[in-house]
N, C-alpha and C positions, 0 to 999 in steps of 0.2 A: 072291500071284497074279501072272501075266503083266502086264504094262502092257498087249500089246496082245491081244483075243481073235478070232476069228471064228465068227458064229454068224449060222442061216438062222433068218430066220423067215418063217413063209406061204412060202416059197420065195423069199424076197428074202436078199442074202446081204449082211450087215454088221461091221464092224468094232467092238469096243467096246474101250472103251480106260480105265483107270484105275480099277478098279473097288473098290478099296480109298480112294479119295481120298474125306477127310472134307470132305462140302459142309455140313453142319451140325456145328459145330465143339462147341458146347455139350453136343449131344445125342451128337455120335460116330457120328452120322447117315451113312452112307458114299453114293458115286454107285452104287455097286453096288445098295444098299438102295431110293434112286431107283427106278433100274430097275426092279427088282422087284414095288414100289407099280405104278409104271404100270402096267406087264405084266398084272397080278392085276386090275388095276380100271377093262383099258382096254375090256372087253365093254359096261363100265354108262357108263363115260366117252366111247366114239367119237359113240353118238347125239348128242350134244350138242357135240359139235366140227365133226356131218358138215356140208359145205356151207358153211362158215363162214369167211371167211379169221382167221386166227390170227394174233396178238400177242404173242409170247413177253419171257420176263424171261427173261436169261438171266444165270447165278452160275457161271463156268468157278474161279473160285478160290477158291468156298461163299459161304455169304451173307456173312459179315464182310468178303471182299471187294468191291469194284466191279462189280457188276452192271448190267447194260444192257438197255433195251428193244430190241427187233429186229423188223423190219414186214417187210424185204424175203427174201427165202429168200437165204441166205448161199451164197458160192461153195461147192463142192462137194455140192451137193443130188445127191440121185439122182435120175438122171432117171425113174423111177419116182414120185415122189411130186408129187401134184398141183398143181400153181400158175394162178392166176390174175392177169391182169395188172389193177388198179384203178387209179385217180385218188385222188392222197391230197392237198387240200387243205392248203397250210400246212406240209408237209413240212420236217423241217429241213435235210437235207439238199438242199433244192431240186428233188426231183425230183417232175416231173409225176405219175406212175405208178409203182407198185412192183408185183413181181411175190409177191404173198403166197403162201403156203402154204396148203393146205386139208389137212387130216389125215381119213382116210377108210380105217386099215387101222393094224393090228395093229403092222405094222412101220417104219411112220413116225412114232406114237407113243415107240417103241424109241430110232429113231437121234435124236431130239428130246430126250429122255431123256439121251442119250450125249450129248447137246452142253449139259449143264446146263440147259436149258431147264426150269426146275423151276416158272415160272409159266405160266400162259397163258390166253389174253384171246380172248375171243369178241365182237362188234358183236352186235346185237339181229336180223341181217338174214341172209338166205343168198345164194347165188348160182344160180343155173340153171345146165344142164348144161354151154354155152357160156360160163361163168363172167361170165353179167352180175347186176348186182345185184340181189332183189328186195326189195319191201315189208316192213318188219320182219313175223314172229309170233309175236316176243313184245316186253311192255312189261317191261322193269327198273325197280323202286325201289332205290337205296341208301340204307340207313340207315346214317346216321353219324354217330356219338355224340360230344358234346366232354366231354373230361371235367369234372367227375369223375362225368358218367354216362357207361354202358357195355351190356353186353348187354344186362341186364334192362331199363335203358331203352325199347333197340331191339326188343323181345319187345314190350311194350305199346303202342309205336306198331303195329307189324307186326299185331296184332290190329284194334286200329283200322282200318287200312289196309283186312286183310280184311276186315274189315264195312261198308268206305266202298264198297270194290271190288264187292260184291255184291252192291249198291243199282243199281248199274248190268248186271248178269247176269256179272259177271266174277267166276274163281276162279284164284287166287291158289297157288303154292307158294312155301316159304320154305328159304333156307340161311343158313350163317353167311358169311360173306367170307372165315374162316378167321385174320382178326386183329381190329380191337375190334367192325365193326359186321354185317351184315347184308343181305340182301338178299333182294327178291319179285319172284317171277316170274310172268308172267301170259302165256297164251298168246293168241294174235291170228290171224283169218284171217286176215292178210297181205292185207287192202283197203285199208289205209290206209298215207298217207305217213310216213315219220319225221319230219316237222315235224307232222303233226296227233297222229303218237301222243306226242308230247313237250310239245304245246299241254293234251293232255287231262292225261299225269300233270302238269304243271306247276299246273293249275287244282287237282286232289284233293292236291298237298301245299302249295299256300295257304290252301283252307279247311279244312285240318286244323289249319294254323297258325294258324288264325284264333279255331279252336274250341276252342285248346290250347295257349294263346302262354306257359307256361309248358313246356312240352315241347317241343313241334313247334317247330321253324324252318324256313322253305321255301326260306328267301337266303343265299349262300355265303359272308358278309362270316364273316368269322374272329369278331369281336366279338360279334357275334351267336350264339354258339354253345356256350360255358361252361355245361355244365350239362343242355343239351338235345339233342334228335337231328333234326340237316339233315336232312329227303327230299330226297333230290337226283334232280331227273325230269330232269336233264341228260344222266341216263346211256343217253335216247333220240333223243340227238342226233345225225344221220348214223355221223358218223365214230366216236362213243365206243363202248369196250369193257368189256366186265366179269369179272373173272376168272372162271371155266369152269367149271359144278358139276362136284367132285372134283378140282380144280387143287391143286398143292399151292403154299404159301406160302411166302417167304422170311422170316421169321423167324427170332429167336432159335434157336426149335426150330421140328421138322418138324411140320406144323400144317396144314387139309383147308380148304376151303370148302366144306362138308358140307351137306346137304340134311338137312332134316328135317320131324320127322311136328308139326300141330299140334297135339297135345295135347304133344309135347315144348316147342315155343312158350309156353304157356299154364301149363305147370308152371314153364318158367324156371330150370330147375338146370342145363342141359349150359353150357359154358363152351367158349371159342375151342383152350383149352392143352387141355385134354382132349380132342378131337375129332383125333388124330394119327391117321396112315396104318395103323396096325394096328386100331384102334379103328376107324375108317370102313370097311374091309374086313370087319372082322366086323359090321358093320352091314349094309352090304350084302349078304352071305353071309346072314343072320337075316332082313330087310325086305324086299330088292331094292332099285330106285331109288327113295328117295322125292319125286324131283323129276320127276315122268311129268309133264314138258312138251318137246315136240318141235317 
């Protein structure tokens, strides 16, 4: 094929370029194939990006090589795709503010895609129309496993979870992270701060540690972690992000942070390697979203 192509999409008019280049090297995974995942899954995928500024990982030379996180929208953005400017505390590069990306259309997923951006990272929070920040609506858990526990672990805490969560009137969706552990999603009317929705998950993965200190761990100490699965309520802390239901992963091979139903939870046989880009499409195609939190 050509190195470089031109193609519209929604009426926006883009360049794509390399479309035979193997970004997954094991798999023979190509950017072209990329694309094309996003393309097909970006209907079920934009709700959960809209409003959101974006975190990408970006693999321009596939995962085996040097891959990098990116906060600020790179030179050459089109002026078409939305940015907002924020306060990033801690920056390494020093800067006060970056101008993030908010993805809100078909063909900014696309040229994201073209720039290897094969992961990407949502905050718990949106922004309003004049891109200011608001109140998280939703709470994330990470389940993360040390080994030599691993999913199924993470499924058993996750059920727990759901039944801690729902002592208090809250429900819960679940996906994979797309590599060893997991994650729950829990929607929130947006009243509350990210320091109080971080105060509460931090309280429900203590006393689960508490109640299950061979399993559960609720403290990030490495030592602590052989064998059991961290809650990490960290991940409702202003600034953190979480990879984005239907992100895909840099991995070995080409690998989803997939959404799924709780009786799939609770039987405990899907696994991270099996949940690949053609496999979540035909899920989606067959279910729809099974993560209806917005």
């Amino acid at each position: 094929m050509p190195d470089r192509i031109h193609v519209e999409v929604d009426g926006r008019r883009l360049d794509i370029s390399n479309l035979d280049k193997v970004l997954y090297p094991r798999a023979g995974f190509t950017k072209g194939e990329v694309l094309d995942y996003y393309t097909r899954i970006a209907p079920t995928l934009l709700p959960h990006l809209r409003d959101r500024p974006l975190t990408r990982t970006r693999y321009p030379n596939g995962v085996e090589g040097d891959g990098f996180f990116e906060k600020n929208a790179p030179a050459g953005t089109p002026e078409w795709v939305r940015t907002v400017r924020l306060p990033v505390p801690g920056s390494s590069k020093g800067r006060e503010q970056i101008d993030f990306i908010v993805v809100e259309e078909l063909a900014t997923v696309v040229w994201l895609a073209n720039l290897a951006a094969l992961e990407l990272h949502t905050p718990q929070w949106r922004v309003d129309a004049e891109g200011r920040p608001l109140d998280p609506d939703q709470l994330v858990v990470d389940l993360d496993p040390g080994p030599p526990a691993g999913l199924p672990e993470c499924f058993e805490v996750a059920l727990m979870l759901r039944e801690r969560l729902a002592t208090d009137g809250l429900e819960c969706a679940a996906k994979t992270s797309g590599k060893k552990g997991m994650q729950l999603v829990v929607p929130l009317p947006g009243d509350e701060t990210a320091d109080e929705v971080s105060a509460y998950a931090k309280a429900v993965a203590e006393e689960l540690a508490r109640a299950r200190p061979r399993l559960v761990v609720a403290k990030m100490a490495k030592q602590l972690r052989p064998g059991k699965v961290f809650i990490d309520w960290s991940q409702n802390n202003a600034f953190k992000t979480t990879v984005a239901p239907y992100s895909l992963r840099a991995g070995p091979t080409p690998t989803v942070s997939a959404p799924l139903a709780w009786d799939e939870v609770e039987a405990g046989e899907l696994t991270a390697a099996g949940l690949t880009p053609s496999v979540v499409l035909d899920r989606v195609s067959a279910r729809g979203d099974l993560l209806l939190v917005r």
